[in-house]
PDB file with SEQRES, HELIX, SHEET and CRYST1 records, atoms N, CA, C and O in Angstrom:
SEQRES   1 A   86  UNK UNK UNK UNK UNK UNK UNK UNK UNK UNK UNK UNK UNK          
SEQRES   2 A   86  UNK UNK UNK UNK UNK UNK UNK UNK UNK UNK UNK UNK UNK          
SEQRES   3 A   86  UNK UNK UNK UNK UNK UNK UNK UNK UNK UNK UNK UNK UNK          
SEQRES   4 A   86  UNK UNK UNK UNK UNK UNK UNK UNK UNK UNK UNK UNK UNK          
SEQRES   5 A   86  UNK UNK UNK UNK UNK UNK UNK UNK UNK UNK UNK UNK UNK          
SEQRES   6 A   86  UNK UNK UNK UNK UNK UNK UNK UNK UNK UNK UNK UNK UNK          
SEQRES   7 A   86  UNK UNK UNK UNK UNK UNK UNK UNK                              
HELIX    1 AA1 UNK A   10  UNK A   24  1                                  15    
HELIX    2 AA2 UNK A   42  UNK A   53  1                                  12    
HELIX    3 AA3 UNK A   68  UNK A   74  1                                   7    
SHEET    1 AA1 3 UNK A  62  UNK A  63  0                                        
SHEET    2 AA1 3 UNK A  34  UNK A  37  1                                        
SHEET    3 AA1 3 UNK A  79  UNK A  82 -1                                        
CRYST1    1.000    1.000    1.000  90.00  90.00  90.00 P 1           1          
ATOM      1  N   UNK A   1      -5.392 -13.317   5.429  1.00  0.00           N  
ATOM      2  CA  UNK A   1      -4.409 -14.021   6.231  1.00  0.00           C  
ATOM      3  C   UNK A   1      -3.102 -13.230   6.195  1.00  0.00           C  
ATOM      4  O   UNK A   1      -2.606 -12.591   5.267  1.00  0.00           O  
ATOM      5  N   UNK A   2      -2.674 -13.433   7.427  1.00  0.00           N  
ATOM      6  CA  UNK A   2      -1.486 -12.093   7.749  1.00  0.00           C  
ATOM      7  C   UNK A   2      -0.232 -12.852   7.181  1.00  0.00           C  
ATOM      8  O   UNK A   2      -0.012 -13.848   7.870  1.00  0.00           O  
ATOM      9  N   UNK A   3       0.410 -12.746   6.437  1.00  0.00           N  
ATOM     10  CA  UNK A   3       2.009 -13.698   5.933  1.00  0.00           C  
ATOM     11  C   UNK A   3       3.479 -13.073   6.843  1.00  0.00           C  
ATOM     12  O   UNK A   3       4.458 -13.622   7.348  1.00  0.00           O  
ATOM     13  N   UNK A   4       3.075 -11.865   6.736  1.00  0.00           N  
ATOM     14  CA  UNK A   4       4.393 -10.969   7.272  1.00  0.00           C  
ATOM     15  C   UNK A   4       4.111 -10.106   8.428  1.00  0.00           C  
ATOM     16  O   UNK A   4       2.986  -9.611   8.350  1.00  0.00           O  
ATOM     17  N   UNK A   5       4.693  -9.808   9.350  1.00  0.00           N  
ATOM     18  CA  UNK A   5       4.676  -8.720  10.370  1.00  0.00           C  
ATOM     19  C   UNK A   5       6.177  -8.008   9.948  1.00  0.00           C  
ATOM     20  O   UNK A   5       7.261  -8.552   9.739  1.00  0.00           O  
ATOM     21  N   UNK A   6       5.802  -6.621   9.913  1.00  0.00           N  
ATOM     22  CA  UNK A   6       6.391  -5.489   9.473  1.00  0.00           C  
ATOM     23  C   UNK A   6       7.391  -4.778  10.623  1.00  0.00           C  
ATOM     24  O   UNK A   6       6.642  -4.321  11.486  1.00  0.00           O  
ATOM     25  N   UNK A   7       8.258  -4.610  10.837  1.00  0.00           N  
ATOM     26  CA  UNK A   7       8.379  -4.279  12.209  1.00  0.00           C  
ATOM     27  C   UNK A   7       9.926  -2.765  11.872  1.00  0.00           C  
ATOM     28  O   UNK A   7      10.754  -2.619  10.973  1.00  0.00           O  
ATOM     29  N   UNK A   8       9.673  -2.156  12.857  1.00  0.00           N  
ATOM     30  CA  UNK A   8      10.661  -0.801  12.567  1.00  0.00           C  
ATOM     31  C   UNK A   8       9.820   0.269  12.448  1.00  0.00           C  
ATOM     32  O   UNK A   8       8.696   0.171  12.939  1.00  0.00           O  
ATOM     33  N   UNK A   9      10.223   1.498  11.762  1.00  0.00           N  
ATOM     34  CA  UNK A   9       9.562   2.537  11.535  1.00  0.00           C  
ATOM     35  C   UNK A   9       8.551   2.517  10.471  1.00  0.00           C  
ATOM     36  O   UNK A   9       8.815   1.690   9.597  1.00  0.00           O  
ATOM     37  N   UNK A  10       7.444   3.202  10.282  1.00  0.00           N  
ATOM     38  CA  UNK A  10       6.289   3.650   9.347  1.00  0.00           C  
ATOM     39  C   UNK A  10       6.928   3.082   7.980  1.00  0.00           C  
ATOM     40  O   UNK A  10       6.648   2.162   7.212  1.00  0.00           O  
ATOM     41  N   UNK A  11       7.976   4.133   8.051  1.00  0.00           N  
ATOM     42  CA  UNK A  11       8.627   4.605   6.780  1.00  0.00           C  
ATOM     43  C   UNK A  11       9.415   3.084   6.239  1.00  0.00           C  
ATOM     44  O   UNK A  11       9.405   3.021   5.009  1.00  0.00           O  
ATOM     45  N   UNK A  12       9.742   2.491   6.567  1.00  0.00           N  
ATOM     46  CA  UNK A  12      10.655   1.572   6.829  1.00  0.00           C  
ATOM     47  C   UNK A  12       9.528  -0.015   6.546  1.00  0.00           C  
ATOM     48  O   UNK A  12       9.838  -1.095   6.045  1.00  0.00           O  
ATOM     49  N   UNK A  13       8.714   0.277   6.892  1.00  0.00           N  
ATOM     50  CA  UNK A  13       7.798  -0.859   6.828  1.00  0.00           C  
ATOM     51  C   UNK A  13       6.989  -0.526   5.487  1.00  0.00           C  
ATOM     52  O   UNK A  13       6.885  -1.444   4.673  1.00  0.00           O  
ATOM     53  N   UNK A  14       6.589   0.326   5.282  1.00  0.00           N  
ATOM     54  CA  UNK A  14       5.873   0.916   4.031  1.00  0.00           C  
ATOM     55  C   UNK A  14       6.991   0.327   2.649  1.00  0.00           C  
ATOM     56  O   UNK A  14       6.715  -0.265   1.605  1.00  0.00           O  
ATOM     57  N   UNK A  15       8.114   0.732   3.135  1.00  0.00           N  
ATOM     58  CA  UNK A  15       9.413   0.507   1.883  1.00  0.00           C  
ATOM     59  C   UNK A  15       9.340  -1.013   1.358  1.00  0.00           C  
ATOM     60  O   UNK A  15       9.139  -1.375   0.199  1.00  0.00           O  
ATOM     61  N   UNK A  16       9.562  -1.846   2.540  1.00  0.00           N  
ATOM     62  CA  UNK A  16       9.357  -3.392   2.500  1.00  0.00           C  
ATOM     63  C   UNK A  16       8.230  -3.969   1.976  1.00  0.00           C  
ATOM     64  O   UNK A  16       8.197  -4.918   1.193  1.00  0.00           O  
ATOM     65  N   UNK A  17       7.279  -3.341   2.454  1.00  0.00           N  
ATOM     66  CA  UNK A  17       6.113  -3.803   2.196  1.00  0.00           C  
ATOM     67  C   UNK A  17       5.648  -3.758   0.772  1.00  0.00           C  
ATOM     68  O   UNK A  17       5.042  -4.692   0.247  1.00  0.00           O  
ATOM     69  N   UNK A  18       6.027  -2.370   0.022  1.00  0.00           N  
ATOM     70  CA  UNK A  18       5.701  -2.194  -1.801  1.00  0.00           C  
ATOM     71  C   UNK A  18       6.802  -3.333  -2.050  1.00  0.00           C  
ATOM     72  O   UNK A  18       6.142  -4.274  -2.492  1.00  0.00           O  
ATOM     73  N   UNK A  19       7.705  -3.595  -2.010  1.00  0.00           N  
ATOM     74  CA  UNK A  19       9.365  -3.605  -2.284  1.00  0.00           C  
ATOM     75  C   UNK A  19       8.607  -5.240  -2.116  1.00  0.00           C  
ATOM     76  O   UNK A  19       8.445  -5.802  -3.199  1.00  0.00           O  
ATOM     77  N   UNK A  20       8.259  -5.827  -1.184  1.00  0.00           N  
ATOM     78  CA  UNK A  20       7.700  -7.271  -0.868  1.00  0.00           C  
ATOM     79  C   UNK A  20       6.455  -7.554  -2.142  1.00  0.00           C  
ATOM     80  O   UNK A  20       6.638  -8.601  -2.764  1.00  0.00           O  
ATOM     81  N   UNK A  21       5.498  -6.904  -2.474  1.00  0.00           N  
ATOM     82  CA  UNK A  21       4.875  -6.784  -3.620  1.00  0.00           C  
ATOM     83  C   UNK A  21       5.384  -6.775  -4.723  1.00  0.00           C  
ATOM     84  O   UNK A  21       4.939  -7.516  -5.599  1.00  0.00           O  
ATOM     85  N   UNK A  22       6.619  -5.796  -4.993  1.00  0.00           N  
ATOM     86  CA  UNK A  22       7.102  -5.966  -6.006  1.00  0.00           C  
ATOM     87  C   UNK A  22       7.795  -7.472  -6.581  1.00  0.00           C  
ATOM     88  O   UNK A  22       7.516  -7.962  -7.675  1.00  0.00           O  
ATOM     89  N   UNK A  23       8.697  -8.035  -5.642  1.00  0.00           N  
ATOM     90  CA  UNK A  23       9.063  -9.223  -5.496  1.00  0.00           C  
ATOM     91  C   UNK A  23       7.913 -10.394  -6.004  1.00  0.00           C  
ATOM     92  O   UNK A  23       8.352 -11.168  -6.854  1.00  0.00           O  
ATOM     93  N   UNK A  24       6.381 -10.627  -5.546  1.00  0.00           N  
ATOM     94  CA  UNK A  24       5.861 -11.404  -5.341  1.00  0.00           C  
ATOM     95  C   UNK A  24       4.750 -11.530  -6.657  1.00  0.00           C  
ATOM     96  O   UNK A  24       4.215 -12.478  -7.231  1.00  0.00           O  
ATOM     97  N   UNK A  25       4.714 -10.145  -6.795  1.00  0.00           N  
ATOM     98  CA  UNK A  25       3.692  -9.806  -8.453  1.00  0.00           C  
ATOM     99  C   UNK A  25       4.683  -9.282  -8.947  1.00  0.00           C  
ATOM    100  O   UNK A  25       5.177  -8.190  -8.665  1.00  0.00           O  
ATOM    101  N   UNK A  26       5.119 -10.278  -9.945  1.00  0.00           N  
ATOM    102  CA  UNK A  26       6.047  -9.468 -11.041  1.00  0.00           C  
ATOM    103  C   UNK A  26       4.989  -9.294 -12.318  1.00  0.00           C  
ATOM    104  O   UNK A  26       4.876  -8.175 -12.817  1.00  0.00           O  
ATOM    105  N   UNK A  27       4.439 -10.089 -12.691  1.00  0.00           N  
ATOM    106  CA  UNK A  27       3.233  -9.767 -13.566  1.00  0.00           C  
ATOM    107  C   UNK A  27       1.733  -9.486 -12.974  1.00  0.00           C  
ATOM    108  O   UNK A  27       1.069 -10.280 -12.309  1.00  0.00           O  
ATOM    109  N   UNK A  28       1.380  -8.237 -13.354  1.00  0.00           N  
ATOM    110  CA  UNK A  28      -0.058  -7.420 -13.036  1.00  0.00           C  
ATOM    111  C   UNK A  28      -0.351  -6.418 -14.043  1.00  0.00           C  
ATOM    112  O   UNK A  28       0.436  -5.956 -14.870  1.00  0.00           O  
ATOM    113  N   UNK A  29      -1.952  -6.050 -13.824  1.00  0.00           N  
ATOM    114  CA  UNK A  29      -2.356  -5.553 -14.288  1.00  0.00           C  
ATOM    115  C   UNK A  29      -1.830  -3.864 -14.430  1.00  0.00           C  
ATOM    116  O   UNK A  29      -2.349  -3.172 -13.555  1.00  0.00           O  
ATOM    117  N   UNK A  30      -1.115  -3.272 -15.153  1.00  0.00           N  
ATOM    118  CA  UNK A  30      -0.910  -1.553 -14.983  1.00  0.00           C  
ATOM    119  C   UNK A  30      -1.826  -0.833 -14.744  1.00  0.00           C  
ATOM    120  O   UNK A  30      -1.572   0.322 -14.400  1.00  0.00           O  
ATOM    121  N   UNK A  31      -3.297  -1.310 -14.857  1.00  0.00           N  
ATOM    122  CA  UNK A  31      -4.195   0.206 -15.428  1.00  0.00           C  
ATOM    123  C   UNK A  31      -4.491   0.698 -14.370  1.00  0.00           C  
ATOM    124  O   UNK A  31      -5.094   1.740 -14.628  1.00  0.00           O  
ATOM    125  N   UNK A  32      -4.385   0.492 -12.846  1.00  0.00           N  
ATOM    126  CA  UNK A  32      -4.385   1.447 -11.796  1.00  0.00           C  
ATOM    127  C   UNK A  32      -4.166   0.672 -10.857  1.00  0.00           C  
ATOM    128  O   UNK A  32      -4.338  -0.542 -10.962  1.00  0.00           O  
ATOM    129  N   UNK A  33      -3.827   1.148  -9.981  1.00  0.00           N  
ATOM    130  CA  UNK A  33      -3.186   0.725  -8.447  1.00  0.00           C  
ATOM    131  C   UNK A  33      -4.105   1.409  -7.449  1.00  0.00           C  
ATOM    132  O   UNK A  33      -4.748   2.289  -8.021  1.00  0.00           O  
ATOM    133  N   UNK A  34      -4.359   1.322  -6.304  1.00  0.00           N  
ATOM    134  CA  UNK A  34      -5.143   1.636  -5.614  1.00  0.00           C  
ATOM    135  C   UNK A  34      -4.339   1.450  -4.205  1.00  0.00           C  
ATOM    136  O   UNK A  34      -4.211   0.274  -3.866  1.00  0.00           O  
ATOM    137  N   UNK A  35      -3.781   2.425  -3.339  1.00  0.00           N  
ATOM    138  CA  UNK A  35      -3.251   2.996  -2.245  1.00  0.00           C  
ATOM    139  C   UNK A  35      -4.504   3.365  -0.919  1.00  0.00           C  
ATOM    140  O   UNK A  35      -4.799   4.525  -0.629  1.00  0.00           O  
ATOM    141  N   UNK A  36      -5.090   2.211  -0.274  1.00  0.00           N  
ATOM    142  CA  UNK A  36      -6.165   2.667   0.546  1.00  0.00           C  
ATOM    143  C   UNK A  36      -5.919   2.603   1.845  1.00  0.00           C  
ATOM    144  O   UNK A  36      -5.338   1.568   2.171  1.00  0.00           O  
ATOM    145  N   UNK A  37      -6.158   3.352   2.708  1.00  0.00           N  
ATOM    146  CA  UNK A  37      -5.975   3.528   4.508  1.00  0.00           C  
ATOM    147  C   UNK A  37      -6.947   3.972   5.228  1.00  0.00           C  
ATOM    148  O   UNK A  37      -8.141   4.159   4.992  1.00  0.00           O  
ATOM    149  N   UNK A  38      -6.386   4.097   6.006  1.00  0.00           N  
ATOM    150  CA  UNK A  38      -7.762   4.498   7.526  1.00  0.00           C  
ATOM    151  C   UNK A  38      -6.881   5.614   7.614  1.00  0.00           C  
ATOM    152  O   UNK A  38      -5.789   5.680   8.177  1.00  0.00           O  
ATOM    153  N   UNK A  39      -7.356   6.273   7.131  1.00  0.00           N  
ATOM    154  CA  UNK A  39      -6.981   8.141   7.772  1.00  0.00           C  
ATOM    155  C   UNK A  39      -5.588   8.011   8.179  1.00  0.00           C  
ATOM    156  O   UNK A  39      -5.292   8.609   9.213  1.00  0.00           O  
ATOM    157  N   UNK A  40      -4.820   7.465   7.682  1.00  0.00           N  
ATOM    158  CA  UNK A  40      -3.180   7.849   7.759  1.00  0.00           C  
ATOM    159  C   UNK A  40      -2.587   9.178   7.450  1.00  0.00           C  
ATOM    160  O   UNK A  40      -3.002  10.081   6.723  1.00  0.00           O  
ATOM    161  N   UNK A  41      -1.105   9.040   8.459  1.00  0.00           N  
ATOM    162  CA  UNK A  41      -0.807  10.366   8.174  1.00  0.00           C  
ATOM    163  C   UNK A  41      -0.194  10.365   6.871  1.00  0.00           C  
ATOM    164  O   UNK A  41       0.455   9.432   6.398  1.00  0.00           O  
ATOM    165  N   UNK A  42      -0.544  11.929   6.093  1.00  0.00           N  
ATOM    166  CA  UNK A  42      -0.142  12.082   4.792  1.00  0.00           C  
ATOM    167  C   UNK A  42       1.333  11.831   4.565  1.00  0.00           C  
ATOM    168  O   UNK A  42       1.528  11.613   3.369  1.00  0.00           O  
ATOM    169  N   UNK A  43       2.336  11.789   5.218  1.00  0.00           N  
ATOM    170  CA  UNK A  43       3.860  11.689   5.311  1.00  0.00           C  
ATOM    171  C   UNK A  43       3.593  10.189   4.765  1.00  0.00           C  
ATOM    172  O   UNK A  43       4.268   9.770   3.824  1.00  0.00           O  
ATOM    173  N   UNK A  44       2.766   9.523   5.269  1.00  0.00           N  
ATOM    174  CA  UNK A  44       2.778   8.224   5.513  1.00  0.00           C  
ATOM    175  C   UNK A  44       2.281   7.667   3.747  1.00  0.00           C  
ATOM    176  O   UNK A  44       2.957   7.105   2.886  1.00  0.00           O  
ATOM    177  N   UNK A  45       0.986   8.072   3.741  1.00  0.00           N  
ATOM    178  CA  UNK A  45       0.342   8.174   2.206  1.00  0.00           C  
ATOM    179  C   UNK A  45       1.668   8.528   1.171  1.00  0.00           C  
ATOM    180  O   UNK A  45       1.958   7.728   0.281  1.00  0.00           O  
ATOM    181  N   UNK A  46       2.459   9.819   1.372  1.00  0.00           N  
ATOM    182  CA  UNK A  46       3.159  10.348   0.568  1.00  0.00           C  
ATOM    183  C   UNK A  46       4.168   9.149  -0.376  1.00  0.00           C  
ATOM    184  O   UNK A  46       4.299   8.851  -1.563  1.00  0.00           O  
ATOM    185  N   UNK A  47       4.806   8.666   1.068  1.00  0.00           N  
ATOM    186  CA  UNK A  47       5.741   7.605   1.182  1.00  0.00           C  
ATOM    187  C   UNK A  47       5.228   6.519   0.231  1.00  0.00           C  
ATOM    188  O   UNK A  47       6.011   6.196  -0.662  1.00  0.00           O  
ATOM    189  N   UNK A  48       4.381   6.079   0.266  1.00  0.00           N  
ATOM    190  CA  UNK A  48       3.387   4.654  -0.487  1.00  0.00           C  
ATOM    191  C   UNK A  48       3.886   5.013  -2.102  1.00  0.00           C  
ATOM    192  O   UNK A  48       4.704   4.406  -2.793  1.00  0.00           O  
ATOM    193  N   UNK A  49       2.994   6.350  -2.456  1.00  0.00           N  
ATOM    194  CA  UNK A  49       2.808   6.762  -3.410  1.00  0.00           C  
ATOM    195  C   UNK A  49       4.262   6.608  -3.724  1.00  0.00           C  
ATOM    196  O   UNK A  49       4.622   5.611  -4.351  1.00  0.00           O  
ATOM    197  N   UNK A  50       5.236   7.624  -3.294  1.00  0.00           N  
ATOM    198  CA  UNK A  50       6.744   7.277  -4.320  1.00  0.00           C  
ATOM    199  C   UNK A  50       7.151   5.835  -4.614  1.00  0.00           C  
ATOM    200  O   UNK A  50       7.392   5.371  -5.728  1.00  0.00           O  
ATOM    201  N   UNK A  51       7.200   5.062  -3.191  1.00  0.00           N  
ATOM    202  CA  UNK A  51       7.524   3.762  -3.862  1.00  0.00           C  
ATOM    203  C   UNK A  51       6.547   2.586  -4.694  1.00  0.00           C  
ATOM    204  O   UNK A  51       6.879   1.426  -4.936  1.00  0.00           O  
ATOM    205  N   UNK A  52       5.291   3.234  -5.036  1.00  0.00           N  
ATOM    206  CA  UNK A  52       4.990   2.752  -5.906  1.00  0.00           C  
ATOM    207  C   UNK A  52       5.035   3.098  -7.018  1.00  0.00           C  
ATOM    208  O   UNK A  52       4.959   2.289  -7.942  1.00  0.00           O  
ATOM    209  N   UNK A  53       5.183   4.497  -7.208  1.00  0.00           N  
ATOM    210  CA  UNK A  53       5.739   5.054  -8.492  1.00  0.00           C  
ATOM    211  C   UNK A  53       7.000   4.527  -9.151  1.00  0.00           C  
ATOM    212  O   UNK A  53       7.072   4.163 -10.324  1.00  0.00           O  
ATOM    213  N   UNK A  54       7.969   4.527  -8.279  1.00  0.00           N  
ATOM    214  CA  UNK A  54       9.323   3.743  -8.495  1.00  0.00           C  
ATOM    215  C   UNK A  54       9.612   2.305  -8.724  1.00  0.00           C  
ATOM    216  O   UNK A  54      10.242   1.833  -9.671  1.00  0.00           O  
ATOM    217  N   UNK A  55       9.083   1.688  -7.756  1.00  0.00           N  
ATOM    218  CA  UNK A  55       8.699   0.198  -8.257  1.00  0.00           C  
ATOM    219  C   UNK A  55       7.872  -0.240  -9.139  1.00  0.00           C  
ATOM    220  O   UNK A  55       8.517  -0.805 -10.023  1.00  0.00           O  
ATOM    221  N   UNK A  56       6.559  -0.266  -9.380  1.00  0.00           N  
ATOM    222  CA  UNK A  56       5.288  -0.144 -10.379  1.00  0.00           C  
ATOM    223  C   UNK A  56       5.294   0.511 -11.719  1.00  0.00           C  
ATOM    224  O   UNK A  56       6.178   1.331 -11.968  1.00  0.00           O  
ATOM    225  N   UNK A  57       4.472   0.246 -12.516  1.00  0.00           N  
ATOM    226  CA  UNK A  57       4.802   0.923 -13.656  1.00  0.00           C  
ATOM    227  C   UNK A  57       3.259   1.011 -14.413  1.00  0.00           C  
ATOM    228  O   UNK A  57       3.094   0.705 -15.594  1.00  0.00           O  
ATOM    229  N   UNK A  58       2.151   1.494 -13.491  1.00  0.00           N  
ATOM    230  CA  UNK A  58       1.035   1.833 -13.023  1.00  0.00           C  
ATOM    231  C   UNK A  58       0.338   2.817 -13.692  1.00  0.00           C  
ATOM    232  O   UNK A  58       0.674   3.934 -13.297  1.00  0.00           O  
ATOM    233  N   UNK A  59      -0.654   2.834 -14.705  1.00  0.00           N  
ATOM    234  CA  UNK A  59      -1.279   3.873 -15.506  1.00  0.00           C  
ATOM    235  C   UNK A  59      -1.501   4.971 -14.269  1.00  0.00           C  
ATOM    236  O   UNK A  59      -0.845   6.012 -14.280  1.00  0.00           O  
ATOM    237  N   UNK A  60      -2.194   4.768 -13.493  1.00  0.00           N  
ATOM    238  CA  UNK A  60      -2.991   5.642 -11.848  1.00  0.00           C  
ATOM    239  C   UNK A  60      -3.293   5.128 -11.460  1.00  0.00           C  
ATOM    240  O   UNK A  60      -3.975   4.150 -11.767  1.00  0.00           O  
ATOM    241  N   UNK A  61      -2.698   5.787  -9.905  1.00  0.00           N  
ATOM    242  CA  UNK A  61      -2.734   5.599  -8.941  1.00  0.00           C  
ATOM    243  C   UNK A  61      -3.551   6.472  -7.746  1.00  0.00           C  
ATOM    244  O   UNK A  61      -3.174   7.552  -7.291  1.00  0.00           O  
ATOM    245  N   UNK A  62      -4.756   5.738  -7.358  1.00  0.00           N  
ATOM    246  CA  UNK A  62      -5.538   6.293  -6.601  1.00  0.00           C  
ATOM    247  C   UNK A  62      -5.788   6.153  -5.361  1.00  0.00           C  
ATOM    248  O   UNK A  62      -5.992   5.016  -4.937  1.00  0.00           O  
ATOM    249  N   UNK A  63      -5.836   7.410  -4.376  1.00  0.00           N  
ATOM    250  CA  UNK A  63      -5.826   7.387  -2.919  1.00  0.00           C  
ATOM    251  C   UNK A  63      -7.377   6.945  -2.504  1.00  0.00           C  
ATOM    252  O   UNK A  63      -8.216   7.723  -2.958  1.00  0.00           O  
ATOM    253  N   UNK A  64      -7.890   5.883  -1.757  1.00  0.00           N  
ATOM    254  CA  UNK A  64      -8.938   5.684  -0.999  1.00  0.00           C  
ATOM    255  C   UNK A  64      -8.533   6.191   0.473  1.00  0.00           C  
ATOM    256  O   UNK A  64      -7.582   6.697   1.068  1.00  0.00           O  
ATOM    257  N   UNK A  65      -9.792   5.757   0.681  1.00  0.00           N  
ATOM    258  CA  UNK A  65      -9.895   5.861   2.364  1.00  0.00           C  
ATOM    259  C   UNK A  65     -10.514   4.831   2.359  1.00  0.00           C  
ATOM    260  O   UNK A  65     -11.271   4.451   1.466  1.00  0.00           O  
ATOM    261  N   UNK A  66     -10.156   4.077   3.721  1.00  0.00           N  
ATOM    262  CA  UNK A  66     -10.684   3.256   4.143  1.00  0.00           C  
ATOM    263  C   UNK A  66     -11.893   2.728   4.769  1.00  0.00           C  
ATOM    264  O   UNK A  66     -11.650   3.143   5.902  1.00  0.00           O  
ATOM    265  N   UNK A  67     -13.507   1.861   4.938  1.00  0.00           N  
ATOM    266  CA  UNK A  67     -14.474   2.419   5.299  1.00  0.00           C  
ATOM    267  C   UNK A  67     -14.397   2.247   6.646  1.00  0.00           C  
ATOM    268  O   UNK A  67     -13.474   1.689   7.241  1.00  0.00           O  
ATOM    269  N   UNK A  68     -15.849   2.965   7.352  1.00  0.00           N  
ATOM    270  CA  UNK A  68     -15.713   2.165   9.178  1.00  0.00           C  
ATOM    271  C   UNK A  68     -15.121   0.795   9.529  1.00  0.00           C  
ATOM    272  O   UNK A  68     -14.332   0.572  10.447  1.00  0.00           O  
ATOM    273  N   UNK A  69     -15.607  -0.057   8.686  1.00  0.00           N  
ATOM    274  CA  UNK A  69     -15.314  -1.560   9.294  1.00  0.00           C  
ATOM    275  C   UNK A  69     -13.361  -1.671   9.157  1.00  0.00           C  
ATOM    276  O   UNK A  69     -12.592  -2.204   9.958  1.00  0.00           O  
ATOM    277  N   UNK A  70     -13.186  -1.286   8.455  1.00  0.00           N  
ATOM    278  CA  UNK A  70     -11.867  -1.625   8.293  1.00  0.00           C  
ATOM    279  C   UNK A  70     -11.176  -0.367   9.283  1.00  0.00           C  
ATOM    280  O   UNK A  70     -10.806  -0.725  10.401  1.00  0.00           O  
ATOM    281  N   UNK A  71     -11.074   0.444   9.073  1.00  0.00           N  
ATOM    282  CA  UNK A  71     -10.795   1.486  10.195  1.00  0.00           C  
ATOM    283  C   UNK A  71     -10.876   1.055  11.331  1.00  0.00           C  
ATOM    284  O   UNK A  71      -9.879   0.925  12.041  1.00  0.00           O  
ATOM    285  N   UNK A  72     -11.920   0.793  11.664  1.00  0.00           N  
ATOM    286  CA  UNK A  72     -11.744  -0.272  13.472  1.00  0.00           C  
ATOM    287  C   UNK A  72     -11.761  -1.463  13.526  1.00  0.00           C  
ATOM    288  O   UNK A  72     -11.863  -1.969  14.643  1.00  0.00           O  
ATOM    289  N   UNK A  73     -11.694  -2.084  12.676  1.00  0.00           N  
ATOM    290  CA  UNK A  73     -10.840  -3.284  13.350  1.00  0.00           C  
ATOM    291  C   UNK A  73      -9.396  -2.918  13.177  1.00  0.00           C  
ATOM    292  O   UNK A  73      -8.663  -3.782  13.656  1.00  0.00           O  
ATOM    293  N   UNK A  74      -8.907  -2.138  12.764  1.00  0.00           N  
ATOM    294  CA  UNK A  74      -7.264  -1.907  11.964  1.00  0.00           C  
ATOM    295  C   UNK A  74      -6.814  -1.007  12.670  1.00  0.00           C  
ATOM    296  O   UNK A  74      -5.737  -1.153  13.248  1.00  0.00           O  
ATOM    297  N   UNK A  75      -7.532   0.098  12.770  1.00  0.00           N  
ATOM    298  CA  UNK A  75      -6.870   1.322  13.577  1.00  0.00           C  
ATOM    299  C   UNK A  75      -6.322   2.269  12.256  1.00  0.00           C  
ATOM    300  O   UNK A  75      -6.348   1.909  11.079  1.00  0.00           O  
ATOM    301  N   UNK A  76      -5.877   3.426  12.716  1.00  0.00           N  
ATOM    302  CA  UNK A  76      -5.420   4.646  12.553  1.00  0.00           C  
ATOM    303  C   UNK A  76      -4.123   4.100  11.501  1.00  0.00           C  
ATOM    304  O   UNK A  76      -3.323   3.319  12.016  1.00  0.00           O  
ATOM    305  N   UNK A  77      -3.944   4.422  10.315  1.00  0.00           N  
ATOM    306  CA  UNK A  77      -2.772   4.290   9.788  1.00  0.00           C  
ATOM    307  C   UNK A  77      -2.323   3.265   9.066  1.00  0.00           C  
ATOM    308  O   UNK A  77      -1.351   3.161   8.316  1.00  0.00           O  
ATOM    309  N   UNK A  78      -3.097   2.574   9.366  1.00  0.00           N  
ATOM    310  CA  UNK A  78      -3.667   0.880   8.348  1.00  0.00           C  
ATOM    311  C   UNK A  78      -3.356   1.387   6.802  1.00  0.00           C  
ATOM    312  O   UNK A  78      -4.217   2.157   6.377  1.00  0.00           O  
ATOM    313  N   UNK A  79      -2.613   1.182   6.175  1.00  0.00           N  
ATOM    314  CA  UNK A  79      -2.303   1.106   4.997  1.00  0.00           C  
ATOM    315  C   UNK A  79      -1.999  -0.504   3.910  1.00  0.00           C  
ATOM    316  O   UNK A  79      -1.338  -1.478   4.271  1.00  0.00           O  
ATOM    317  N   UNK A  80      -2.843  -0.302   2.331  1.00  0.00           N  
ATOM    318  CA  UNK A  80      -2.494  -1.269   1.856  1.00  0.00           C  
ATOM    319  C   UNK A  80      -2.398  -0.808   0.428  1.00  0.00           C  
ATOM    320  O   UNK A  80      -2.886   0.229  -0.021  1.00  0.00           O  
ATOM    321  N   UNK A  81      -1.561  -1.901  -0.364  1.00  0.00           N  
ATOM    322  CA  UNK A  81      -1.716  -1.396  -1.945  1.00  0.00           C  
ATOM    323  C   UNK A  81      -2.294  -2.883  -2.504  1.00  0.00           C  
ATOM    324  O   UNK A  81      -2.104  -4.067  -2.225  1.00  0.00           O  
ATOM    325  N   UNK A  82      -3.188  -2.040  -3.550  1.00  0.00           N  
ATOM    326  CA  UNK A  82      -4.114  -2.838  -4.141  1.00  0.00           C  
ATOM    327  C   UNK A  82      -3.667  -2.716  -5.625  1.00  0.00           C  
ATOM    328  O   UNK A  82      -2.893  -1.913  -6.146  1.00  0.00           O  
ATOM    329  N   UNK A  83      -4.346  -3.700  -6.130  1.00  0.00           N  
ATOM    330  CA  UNK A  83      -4.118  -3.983  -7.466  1.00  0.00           C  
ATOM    331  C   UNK A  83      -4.397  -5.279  -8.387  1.00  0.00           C  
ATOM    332  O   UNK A  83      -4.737  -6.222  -7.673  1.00  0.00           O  
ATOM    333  N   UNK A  84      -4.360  -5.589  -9.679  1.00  0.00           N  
ATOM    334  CA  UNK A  84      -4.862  -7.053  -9.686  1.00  0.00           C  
ATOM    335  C   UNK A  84      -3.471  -7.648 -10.224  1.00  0.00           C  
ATOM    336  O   UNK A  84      -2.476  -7.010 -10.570  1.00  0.00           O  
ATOM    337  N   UNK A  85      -3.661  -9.034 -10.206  1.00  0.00           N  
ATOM    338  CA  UNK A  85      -2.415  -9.606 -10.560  1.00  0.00           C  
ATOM    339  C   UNK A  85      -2.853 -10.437 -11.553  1.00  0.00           C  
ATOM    340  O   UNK A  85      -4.015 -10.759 -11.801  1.00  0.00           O  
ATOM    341  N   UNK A  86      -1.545 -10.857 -12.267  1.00  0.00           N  
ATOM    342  CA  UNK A  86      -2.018 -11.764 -13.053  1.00  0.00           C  
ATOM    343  C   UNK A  86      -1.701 -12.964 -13.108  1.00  0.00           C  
ATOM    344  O   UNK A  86      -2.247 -13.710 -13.920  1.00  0.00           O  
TER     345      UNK A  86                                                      
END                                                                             
C-alpha cells in the first residue's frame, strides 16, 4: 500500500524517502540493509547508498536487482530500501 507520493527530482525523492524511513524505524535490525531496483540509473543507486550510510547505522549494505515481475509492473528506476524492523 502506497502511503506517500514522492514528487521533484530522482535525487530529491530518494533523500526524503531514506530520510522518511529514518523518521518511521527508529529501532531495526543493523545486520544488513538491502537497496533493490529495476535497473536504475547508477547516479541514482549511488545516491540511496550515501544516504543510507549517513542515516543508518547498517553492518551491509547490499545492491539487488529487481526481478521481472516487479520491473514491469514498476518500470525502469523503481527503487526501495529494505530492511527489518523492530
Amino acid at each position: 500500500m502506497a502511503k506517500k507520493k514522492y514528487m521533484g527530482s530522482m535525487e530529491r525523492c530518494i533523500k526524503t524517502y531514506v530520510n522518511d524511513l529514518r523518521m518511521q524505524y527508529r529501532r531495526y535490525d543493523r545486520t544488513r540493509c538491502f537497496i533493490t531496483h529495476s535497473s536504475a540509473d547508477k547516479s541514482l543507486v549511488d545516491i540511496a547508498k550515501r544516504e543510507v550510510a549517513q542515516m543508518f547505522e547498517f553492518d551491509e549494505v547490499i545492491e539487488t536487482v529487481a526481478g521481472s515481475i516487479i520491473t514491469s509492473h514498476c518500470g525502469r528506476n523503481t527503487l526501495g530500501v529494505l530492511f527489518i524492523a523492530e
